[in-house]
C-alpha positions, 0 to 999 in steps of 0.5 A: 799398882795393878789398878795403875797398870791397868788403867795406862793400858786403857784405850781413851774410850775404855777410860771414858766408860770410867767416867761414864760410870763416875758422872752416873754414881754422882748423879744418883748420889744427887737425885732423890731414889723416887725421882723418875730419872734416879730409878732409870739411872740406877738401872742404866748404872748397873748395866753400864758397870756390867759393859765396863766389867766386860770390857776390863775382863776382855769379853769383847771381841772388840774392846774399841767398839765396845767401848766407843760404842758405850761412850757415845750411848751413854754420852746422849742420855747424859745430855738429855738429862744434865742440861740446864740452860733455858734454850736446851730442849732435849729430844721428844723421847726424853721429855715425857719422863723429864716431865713426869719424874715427880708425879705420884701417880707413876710407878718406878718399873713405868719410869724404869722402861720408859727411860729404857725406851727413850735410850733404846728406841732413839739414842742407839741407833743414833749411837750406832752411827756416831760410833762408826763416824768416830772409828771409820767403820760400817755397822757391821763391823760393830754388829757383834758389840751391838748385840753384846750390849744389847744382851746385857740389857736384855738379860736384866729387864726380867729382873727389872720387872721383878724387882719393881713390879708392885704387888704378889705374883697372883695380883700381877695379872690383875694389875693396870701396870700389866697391861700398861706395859706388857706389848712393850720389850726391851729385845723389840725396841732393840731390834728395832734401833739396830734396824734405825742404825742401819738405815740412818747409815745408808741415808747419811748422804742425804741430810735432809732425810735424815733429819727428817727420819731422826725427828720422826724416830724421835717422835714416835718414841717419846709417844710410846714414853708417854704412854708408859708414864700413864699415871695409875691408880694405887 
């Protein structure tokens, strides 16, 4: 009867964070644990049941943003991966661990972070804007939630790292992964999309730039995905 309760006095943004997580589970469920898309989605879960505890709990200011914000996040990774008809492309950022999620030669923590990049770096400022459209508001206004949802995404990359880092801790110095890896964070690429959001709110006026400015965005990540998916030696 609680759970009942509880859900009737959800807002339908903090229900579609439900189903957010539900389609996530089912999709782990379907997918092999060494393909590169299931190790992100089981990063992305754990975050994503993280927001939704945050939100049941009342630890956002504002549980709308919070949760419209989750939605629509969420929302366009969904797309990107689930789409199976042949004319759908999905953006530049995504492809390069769509493509390499079978490869051998690549490592869980690579498929991990560039998964991480592409959702980072591109969808979230995307996000950002689809958030204030839906509810009516400035960036600013969603700030706070942003950078509450960030932290938690923040909060779990070292244990990301540490969990699917190959190999003792006196080897990792020595490691190609290291050093494959070790200019890209997680805290920058966040940094840098809330810097994205803002300017694609002050450019919203002008489709034509804006365009432009998202296919660039998107380029310039999926070359850093790229990148991150160099296969290595064992």
């Amino acid at each position: 009867m609680a759970q009942l309760e509880r859900f009737a006095k959800c807002t339908p943004a903090a229900r579609g964070v439900d189903s957010v997580v539900a389609r996530m589970r089912e999709l782990a469920a379907s997918w092999p644990a060494c393909d590169g898309v299931a190790v992100f989605n089981r990063v992305y879960l754990s975050v994503t049941e993280e927001v939704d505890r945050h939100i049941d709990g009342g630890r956002f200011a504002d549980t709308e943003a919070a949760a419209t914000l989750d939605v629509r996040f969420a929302g366009r990774y969904l797309a990107a991966v689930e789409t199976r008809s042949p004319d759908h492309r999905p953006p530049a950022c995504w492809r390069p661990l769509l493509q390499y999620r079978r490869h051998p030669g690549v490592r869980p923590l690579q498929f991990a972070l560039a998964g991480i990049n592409a959702h980072i770096g591109h969808d979230l400022a995307l996000a950002v804007v689809d958030t204030c459209r839906t509810l009516g508001c400035e960036p600013a206004d969603v700030e706070d939630e942003f950078d509450r949802v960030g932290d938690l995404l923040v909060s779990l990359e070292e244990r990301i790292r540490e969990d699917l880092m190959p190999g003792p801790d006196l080897l990792q110095i020595a490691d190609p992964l290291t050093h494959l890896l070790g200019s890209w964070t997680l805290e920058r690429a966040r940094d840098g999309a809330w810097a994205a959001a803002r300017a694609l709110w002050v450019l919203r006026e002008f489709p034509d730039v804006t365009e432009e400015f998202v296919r660039r965005l998107d380029t310039s990540v999926g070359l850093v995905g790229r990148m991150m998916l160099t296969p290595l030696p064992d």
